[in-house]
Structures are given as structure tokens and as C-alpha cells.
C-alpha positions, 0 to 999 in steps of 0.5 A, a space after each residue: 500500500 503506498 501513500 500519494 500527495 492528494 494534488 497528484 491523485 486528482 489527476 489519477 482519481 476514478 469517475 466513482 471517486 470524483 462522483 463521491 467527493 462531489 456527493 459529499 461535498 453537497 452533503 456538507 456544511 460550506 459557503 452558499 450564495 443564497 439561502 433558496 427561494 423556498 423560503 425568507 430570509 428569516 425562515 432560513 437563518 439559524 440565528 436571530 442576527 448576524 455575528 455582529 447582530 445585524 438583523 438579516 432581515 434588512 439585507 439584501 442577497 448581494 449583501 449575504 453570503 450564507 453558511 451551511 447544507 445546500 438542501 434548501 431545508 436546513 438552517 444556515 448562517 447569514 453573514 455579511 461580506 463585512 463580517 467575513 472580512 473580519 474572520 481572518 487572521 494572521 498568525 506567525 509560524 514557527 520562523 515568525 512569518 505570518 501566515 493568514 487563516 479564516 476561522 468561523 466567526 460564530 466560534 469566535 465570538 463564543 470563544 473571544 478568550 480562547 482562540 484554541 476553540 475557534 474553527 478553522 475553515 479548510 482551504 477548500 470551503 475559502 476556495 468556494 467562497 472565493 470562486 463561486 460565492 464571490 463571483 455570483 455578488 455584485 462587486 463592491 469594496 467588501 466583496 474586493 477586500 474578501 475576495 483579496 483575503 481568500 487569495 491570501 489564504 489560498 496562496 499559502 500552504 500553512 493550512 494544510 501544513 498545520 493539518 498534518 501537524 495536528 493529525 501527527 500529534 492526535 496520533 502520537 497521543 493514540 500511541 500513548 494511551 491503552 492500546 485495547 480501547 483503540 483497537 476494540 474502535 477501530 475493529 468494529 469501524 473496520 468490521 462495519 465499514 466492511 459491511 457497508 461495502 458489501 451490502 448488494 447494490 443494483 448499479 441501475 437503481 439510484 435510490 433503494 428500498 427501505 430494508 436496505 437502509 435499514 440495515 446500512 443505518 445499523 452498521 453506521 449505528 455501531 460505529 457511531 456507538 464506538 466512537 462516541 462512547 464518551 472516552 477519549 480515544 474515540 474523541 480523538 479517532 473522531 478528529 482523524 482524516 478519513 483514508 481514501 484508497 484507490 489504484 492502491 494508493 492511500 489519499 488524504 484530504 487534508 483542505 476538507 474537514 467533511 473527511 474527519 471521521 467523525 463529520 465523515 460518518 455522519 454524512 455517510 448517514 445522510 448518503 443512507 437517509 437518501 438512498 445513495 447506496 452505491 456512496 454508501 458502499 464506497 464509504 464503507 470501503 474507505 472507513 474499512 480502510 482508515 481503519 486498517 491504516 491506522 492499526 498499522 500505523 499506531 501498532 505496526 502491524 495488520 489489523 488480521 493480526 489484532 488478538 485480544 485476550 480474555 481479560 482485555 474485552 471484560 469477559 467475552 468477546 464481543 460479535 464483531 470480534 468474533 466474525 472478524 476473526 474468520 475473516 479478512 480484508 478484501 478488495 
């Protein structure tokens, strides 16, 4: 298995890879230019006011731009281009060089003591907003002062670099803890990945029937129930990139936060509740393999050679233990 840069990969990606990426980016939380023409203005924001509490009821939709689901239903939120401007923020890197990020603006005016709280936006959501959102806006001095500072942004590598940083450290903190808590979550996010992959598709439909969905929304129900246990481990598994896996190369998405394990299976969620099966299945194959790489990578071994004793899953094995203990990992 190889690793490869994720710009390098775009160029090698599968129809079905390109058809996932652009579903789960539907799927999640980005930029919009409006908020639908199904509803108000009023209907459609999440807050009463904006970040610096502007009531949205008096903006014009040049002068909006929203944040949240694109599925005309959902509450978003409704900024100003004036607001956005302020989300920026330069921060030196370790040789003192500034370097620009765009953090959430809620995140930071619930948290204006700590900025360890504050949500960075990836590189990937700024892009949007500077090549698509921007570009539907009558031009104006704020939309010219953002558009500017989404370029800053989008010109520096310190993003994605700090990305891997994190994803190191959330790592080497894995290390040091229990090994058998990690293993039991990764088990069973490999164990029911692997289900989801394998639950039968016909290619020609593109939504399924209910028994279908029922049963996909057991297998996320497991992972969900591993991951958020409440323990610190599978806090931390949450915050981990997600490993996608084709021409046998491992691909990280390190400018897109819908690809942290914890965001990711609950769109896969939102893929089942539509019926989008066939994404249902290559998901599961990528949480399979996350899963996989890192048992590798935290214990330097293959996930079929996990063994656990009797005292370590207190008193009896659990099923998927059980059955994965009869089976292996197929392509």
C-alpha cells in the first residue's frame, strides 16, 4: 500500500471517486450564495442576527453570503461580506512569518478568550467562497477586500501544513494511551465499514428500498456507538482524516474537514437517509480502510493480526470480534 500527495491523485482519481467527493461535498456544511427561494430570509437563518447582530432581515442577497447544507431545508448562517472580512487572521509560524487563516466567526465570538476553540475553515470551503460565492455578488469594496483575503489564504500552504501537524500529534497521543480501547474502535469501524461495502447494490437503481437502509443505518449505528462512547480515544479517532484508497494508493484530504471521521460518518448517514447506496458502499470501503491504516500505523502491524485476550474485552468477546476473526480484508 503506498501513500500519494492528494494534488497528484486528482489527476489519477476514478469517475466513482470524483462522483463521491462531489456527493459529499453537497452533503456538507460550506459557503452558499443564497439561502433558496423556498423560503425568507428569516425562515432560513439559524440565528436571530448576524455575528455582529445585524438583523438579516434588512439585507439584501448581494449583501449575504450564507453558511451551511445546500438542501434548501436546513438552517444556515447569514453573514455579511463585512463580517467575513473580519474572520481572518494572521498568525506567525514557527520562523515568525505570518501566515493568514479564516476561522468561523460564530466560534469566535463564543470563544473571544480562547482562540484554541475557534474553527478553522479548510482551504477548500475559502476556495468556494472565493470562486463561486464571490463571483455570483455584485462587486463592491467588501466583496474586493474578501475576495483579496481568500487569495491570501489560498496562496499559502500553512493550512494544510498545520493539518498534518495536528493529525501527527492526535496520533502520537493514540500511541500513548491503552492500546485495547483503540483497537476494540477501530475493529468494529473496520468490521462495519466492511459491511457497508458489501451490502448488494443494483448499479441501475439510484435510490433503494427501505430494508436496505435499514440495515446500512445499523452498521453506521455501531460505529457511531464506538466512537462516541464518551472516552477519549474515540474523541480523538473522531478528529482523524478519513483514508481514501484507490489504484492502491492511500489519499488524504487534508483542505476538507467533511473527511474527519467523525463529520465523515455522519454524512455517510445522510448518503443512507437518501438512498445513495452505491456512496454508501464506497464509504464503507474507505472507513474499512482508515481503519486498517491506522492499526498499522499506531501498532505496526495488520489489523488480521489484532488478538485480544480474555481479560482485555471484560469477559467475552464481543460479535464483531468474533466474525472478524474468520475473516479478512478484501478488495
Amino acid at each position: 500500500m503506498y501513500s500519494i500527495d492528494y494534488r497528484i491523485a486528482d489527476m489519477l482519481k476514478p469517475n466513482i471517486v470524483i462522483m463521491f467527493e462531489l456527493c459529499l461535498s453537497q452533503l456538507g456544511s460550506t459557503f452558499m450564495s443564497s439561502f433558496g427561494t423556498n423560503r425568507t430570509i428569516m425562515e432560513a437563518s439559524a440565528y436571530e442576527t448576524t455575528s455582529s447582530k445585524e438583523s438579516p432581515y434588512y439585507l439584501m442577497e448581494d449583501e449575504i453570503v450564507c453558511f451551511g447544507k445546500r438542501d434548501g431545508m436546513s438552517e444556515v448562517v447569514i453573514h455579511t461580506m463585512e463580517e467575513l472580512c473580519d474572520i481572518f487572521v494572521e498568525i506567525p509560524d514557527e520562523r515568525g512569518v505570518p501566515q493568514i487563516y479564516a476561522y468561523d466567526p460564530i466560534s469566535i465570538s463564543n470563544n473571544s478568550k480562547n482562540a484554541l476553540a475557534w474553527i478553522r475553515y479548510p482551504r477548500k470551503t475559502i476556495s468556494r467562497l472565493l470562486e463561486i460565492v464571490l463571483k455570483s455578488k455584485r462587486t463592491s469594496d467588501w466583496t474586493e477586500v474578501l475576495a483579496s483575503k481568500c487569495r491570501k489564504v489560498l496562496a499559502s500552504t500553512a493550512a494544510t501544513d498545520e493539518t498534518k501537524r495536528f493529525q501527527d500529534s492526535l496520533k502520537k497521543e493514540l500511541k500513548s494511551m491503552s492500546s485495547t480501547g483503540i483497537k476494540l474502535i477501530l475493529v468494529r469501524m473496520f468490521n462495519s465499514g466492511l459491511a457497508l461495502a458489501q451490502i448488494e447494490v443494483d448499479p441501475e437503481e439510484i435510490f433503494h428500498d427501505g430494508i436496505t437502509q435499514r440495515e446500512a443505518n445499523d452498521y453506521v449505528l455501531e460505529i457511531e456507538g464506538a466512537l462516541f462512547d464518551n472516552s477519549e480515544s474515540g474523541n480523538l479517532i473522531r478528529k482523524l482524516l478519513v483514508v481514501e484508497n484507490y489504484y492502491n494508493f492511500n489519499v488524504m484530504h487534508y483542505e476538507d474537514y467533511n473527511y474527519e471521521i467523525g463529520n465523515f460518518v455522519a454524512l455517510v448517514r445522510d448518503m443512507i437517509n437518501l438512498g445513495l447506496m452505491t456512496m454508501v458502499n464506497l464509504a464503507g470501503r474507505y472507513l474499512a480502510n482508515t481503519a486498517s491504516v491506522l492499526i498499522e500505523e499506531l501498532y505496526g502491524h495488520p489489523i488480521n493480526q489484532i488478538a485480544f485476550t480474555f481479560d482485555e474485552v471484560g469477559g467475552e468477546y464481543p460479535d464483531d470480534l468474533m466474525e472478524f476473526s474468520n475473516g479478512e480484508f478484501t478488495e
